[in-house]
Structure formats: structure tokens, C-alpha cells
N, C-alpha and C positions, 0 to 999 in steps of 0.2 A: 722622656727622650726629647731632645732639642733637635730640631731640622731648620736648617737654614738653607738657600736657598739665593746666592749674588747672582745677576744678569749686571747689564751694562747699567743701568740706574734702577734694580729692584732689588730689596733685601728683604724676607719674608718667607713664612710658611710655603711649601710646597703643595699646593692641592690636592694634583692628581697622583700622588703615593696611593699604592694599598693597601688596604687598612690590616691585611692580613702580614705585611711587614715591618709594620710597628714593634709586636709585643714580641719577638722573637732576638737573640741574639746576634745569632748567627742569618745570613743572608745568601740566598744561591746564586750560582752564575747567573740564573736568566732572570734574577730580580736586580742584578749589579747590571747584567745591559740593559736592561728595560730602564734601569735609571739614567744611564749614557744615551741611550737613544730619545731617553727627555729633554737631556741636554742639546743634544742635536738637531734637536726641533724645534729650541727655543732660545732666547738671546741670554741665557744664563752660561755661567762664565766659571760658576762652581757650585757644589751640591755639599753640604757638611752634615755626617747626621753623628750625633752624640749620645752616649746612653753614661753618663759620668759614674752611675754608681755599679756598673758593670763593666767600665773601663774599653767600653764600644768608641772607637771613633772612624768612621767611614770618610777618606774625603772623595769626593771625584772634583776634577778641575780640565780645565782646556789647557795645554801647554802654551799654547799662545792666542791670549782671548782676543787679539787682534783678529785671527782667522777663524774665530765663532764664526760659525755663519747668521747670516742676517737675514729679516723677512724684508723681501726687498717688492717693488712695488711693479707692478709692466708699465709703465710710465714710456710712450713714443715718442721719441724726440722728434722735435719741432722737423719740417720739413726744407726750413732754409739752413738747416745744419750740415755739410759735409763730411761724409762719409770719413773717415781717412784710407787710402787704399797703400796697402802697401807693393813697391814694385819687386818682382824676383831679384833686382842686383842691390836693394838697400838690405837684404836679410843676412846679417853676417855669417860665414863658416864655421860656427863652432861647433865643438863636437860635443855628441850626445852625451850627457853626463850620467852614469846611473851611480844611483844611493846603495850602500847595503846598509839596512837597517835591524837597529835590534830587535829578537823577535821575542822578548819578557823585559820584565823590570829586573837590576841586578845592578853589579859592577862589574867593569867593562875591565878585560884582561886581554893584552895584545897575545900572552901565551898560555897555553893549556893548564900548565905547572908552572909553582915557581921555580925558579932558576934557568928557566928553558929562555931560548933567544925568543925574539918577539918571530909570529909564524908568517908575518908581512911585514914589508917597509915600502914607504914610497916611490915609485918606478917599479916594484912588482908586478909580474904576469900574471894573471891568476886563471883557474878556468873555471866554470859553472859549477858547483858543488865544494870546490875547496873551501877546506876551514882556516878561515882567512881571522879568526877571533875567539875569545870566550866570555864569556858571561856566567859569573857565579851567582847564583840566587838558592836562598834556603840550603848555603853550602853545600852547594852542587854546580860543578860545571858544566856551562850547556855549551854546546859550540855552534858560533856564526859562519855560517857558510856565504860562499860569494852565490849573487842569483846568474852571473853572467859572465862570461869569459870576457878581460878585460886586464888593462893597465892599470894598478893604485896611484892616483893620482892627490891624493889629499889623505888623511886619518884625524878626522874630526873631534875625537875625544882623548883625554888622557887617561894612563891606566890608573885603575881604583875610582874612576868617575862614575857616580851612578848615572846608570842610565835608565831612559821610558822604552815603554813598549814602542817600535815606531821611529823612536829619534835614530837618523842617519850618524852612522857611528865612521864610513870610508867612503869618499867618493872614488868611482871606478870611470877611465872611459872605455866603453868598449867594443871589442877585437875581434873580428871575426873570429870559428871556431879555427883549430890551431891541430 
């Protein structure tokens, strides 16, 4: 079995693996986060593990290794450095924008079925709980609900786009309740 293991400049074995998930095929949920949560403790950027003659191939990755997080340093800056302070009238007015995001991996379907009209469009109202999308995975529809009662002010993705767990698929602004 081959493990690799990319960070920002390391390519290599992976140490702290268990040894107890080597020889096994199949791997459970809490050894798939335990391996995420390796990643998120450390400047690795993707995890690949291989079993070629058993036709295993695990990847995990960061969607954008730009926002890995980094082991950063408490380093106090100097004290002839200023502050920057910002005053209440430079903070502009915009309005709060929330995501709704997808909640599995899948393809992204503006409607339930096909042939059905799409169950939002931009300048839509929507309210907390409405199924504003769907997502098919393992041929099955799941539906995306909105988290907040809100105007559709963007649709991020096209349909049949695969989507990640997480990626923002509508931006909403939003509305008081109605």
C-alpha cells in the first residue's frame, strides 16, 4: 500500500497513520476524520493512500490549499508600529451575505426532477427551511434547504456541476422573518 502525503514543501510517508489501518480494505468514518483532522493540524495540502492490487484509492485534499491553515508564530510587533484603527464612518453598508452550502458530495440540481422548473431563481424570497436545491449522490436526491430567510442574490454553480461537501452553491441576503 502506497501513502503519500503533499504539505506546502513535503512529499513523504505519513508517520502518525495506525498501524492498525494499513492492512485492511475498507476504512471507517472515524479513521477517514482522524485522517482530516491530521490534515488540519498540519501544512499538508493532500493525503493519497493506494492499495493498487485491490483497486483502493483514498484521496483527501484541501479545496483550496491556499487556506490550509498554517503553524504561525506569536511574534509581537514592534512597538513603533501603528495600530491601524478603523473609524465607524469608513466601515461601508453592506449587507450581510449568507452562503447556503452543500451539505454532501454530489451533482448539483436547481430542481427535484427532471423536467421540473428550476425551484429558485435570482431575486427569489426564500424562508428558513425551504428547498431551495438538490443534490444527487449514489442516485438519490437529497434536498438543500435555505438556513435563513432571505433574498437569492447570486447561484454559484451550474446544474450537473459536481459539488464538495461545504462549497457555497447560493448566496442569499437576509430578511427578516416574513
Amino acid at each position: 500500500m502506497a501513502i503519500k502525503a503533499e504539505g506546502r514543501a513535503s512529499v513523504g510517508r505519513v508517520p502518525d497513520l495506525p498501524p492498525e489501518m494499513a492492512p485492511r480494505l475498507h476504512f471507517s468514518i472515524a479513521e477517514v476524520r482522524q485522517l482530516i483532522a491530521l490534515m488540519n493540524t498540519t501544512d499538508l495540502c493532500e493525503i493519497v493512500i493506494e492499495r493498487p492490487d485491490d483497486g483502493l484509492r483514498l484521496v483527501l485534499r484541501h479545496t483550496d490549499p491556499v487556506a490550509a491553515p498554517a503553524i504561525s508564530t506569536a511574534t509581537p510587533l514592534p512597538a513603533t508600529v501603528p495600530s491601524p484603527v478603523m473609524q465607524p464612518a469608513q466601515v461601508p453598508d453592506e449587507p450581510a451575505i449568507e452562503a447556503i452550502t452543500a451539505p454532501l458530495v454530489g451533482t448539483f440540481h436547481r430542481a427535484l426532477r427532471a423536467g421540473q422548473k428550476p425551484l429558485v431563481a435570482v431575486g427569489d424570497i426564500v424562508r428558513a427551511g425551504q428547498i431551495v436545491a438538490g443534490i444527487e449522490s449514489l442516485h438519490v436526491m437529497n434536498e438543500v434547504e435555505a438556513g435563513v430567510t432571505g433574498a437569492i442574490i447570486k447561484i454559484l454553480v451550474q446544474p450537473g456541476q459536481m459539488v464538495e461537501f461545504g462549497q457555497p452553491l447560493m448566496e442569499l441576503e437576509p430578511k427578516p422573518e416574513m
